[in-house]
C-alpha positions as CSV (number, residue, x, y, z in Angstrom):
1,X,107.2,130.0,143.7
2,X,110.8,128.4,142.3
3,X,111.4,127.1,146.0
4,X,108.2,125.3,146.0
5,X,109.8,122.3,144.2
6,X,112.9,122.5,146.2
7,X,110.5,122.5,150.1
8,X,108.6,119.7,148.3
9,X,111.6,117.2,147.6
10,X,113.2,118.0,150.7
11,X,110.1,116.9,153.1
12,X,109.3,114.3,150.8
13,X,113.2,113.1,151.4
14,X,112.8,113.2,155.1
15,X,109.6,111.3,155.1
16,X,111.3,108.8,152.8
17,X,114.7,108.6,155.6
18,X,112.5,107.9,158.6
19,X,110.9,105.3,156.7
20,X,114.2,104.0,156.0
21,X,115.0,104.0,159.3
22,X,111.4,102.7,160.7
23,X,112.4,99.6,158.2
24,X,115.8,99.0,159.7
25,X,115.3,99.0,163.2
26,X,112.3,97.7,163.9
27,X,111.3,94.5,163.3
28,X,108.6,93.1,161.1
29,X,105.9,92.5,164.1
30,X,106.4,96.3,165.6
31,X,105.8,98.9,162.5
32,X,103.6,100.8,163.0
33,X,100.1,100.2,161.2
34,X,100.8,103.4,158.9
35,X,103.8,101.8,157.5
36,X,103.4,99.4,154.7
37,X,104.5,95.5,156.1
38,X,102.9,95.8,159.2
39,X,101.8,92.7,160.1
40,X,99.3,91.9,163.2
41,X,100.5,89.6,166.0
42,X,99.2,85.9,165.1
43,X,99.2,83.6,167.8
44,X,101.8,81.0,167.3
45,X,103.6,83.0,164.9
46,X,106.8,85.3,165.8
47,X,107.5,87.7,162.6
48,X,111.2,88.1,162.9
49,X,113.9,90.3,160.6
50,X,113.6,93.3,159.5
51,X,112.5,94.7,155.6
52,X,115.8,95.6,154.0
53,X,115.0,95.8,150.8
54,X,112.1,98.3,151.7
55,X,114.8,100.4,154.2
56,X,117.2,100.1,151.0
57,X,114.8,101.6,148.3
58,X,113.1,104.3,151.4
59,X,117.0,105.2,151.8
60,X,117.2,105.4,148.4
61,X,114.4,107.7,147.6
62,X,115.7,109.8,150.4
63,X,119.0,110.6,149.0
64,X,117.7,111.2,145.6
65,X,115.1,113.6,146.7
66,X,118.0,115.4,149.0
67,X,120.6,115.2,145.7
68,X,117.6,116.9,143.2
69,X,116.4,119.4,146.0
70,X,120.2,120.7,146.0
71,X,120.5,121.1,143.1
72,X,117.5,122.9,142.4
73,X,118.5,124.8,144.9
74,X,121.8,125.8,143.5
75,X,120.4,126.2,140.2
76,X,117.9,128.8,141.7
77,X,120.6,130.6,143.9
78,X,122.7,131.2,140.9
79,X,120.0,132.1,138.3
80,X,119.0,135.1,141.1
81,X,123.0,136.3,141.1
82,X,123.3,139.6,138.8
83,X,126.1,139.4,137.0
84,X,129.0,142.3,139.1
85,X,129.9,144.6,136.7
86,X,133.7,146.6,137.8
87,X,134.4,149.8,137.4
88,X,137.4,150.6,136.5
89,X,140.1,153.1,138.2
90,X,141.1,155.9,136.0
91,X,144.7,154.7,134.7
92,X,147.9,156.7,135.7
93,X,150.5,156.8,133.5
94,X,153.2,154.7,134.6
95,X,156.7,156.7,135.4
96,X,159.6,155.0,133.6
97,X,162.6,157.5,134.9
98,X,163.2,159.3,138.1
99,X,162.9,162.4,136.1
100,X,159.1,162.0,135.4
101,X,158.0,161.0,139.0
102,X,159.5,164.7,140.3
């Protein structure tokens, strides 16, 4: 259930990059009806350019969603880390003359 915000943000950041990348390369007369800015072919009329503010904020959105999604994700990964506890070697007492290591 913690992922669930993190698989969320992460296909919402890919829808919002091919978007992006719908709005830059293809011009204004070719999106494709599901995209907002679509605009039918009109006779007499050539719709040339591209959206780039609507690529810029899509890109946008996409790096933010991909930014918060990681660090949810890190947040999560370390939150599920137990904390290592050592044990400790049983201490020899250190020899300080040639006399106490025979």
């Amino acid at each position: 259930m913690k992922w669930l915000g993190v698989i969320v943000l992460v296909i919402v950041g890919a829808l919002a990059a091919y978007v992006a990348v719908e709005y830059f390369t293809v011009g204004i007369h070719a999106l494709p009806s599901y995209i907002p800015g679509h605009k039918a072919a009109v006779p007499g009329h050539l719709y040339r350019g591209h959206y780039r503010k609507r690529g810029a904020l899509a890109a946008l959105v996409a790096l933010v969603c991909f930014v918060v999604a990681g660090l949810l994700a890190y947040r999560i990964v370390r939150s599920d880390k137990q904390p290592v506890t050592r044990v400790a070697a049983p201490e020899t007492p250190a020899a300080t003359s040639a006399d106490q290591i025979i």
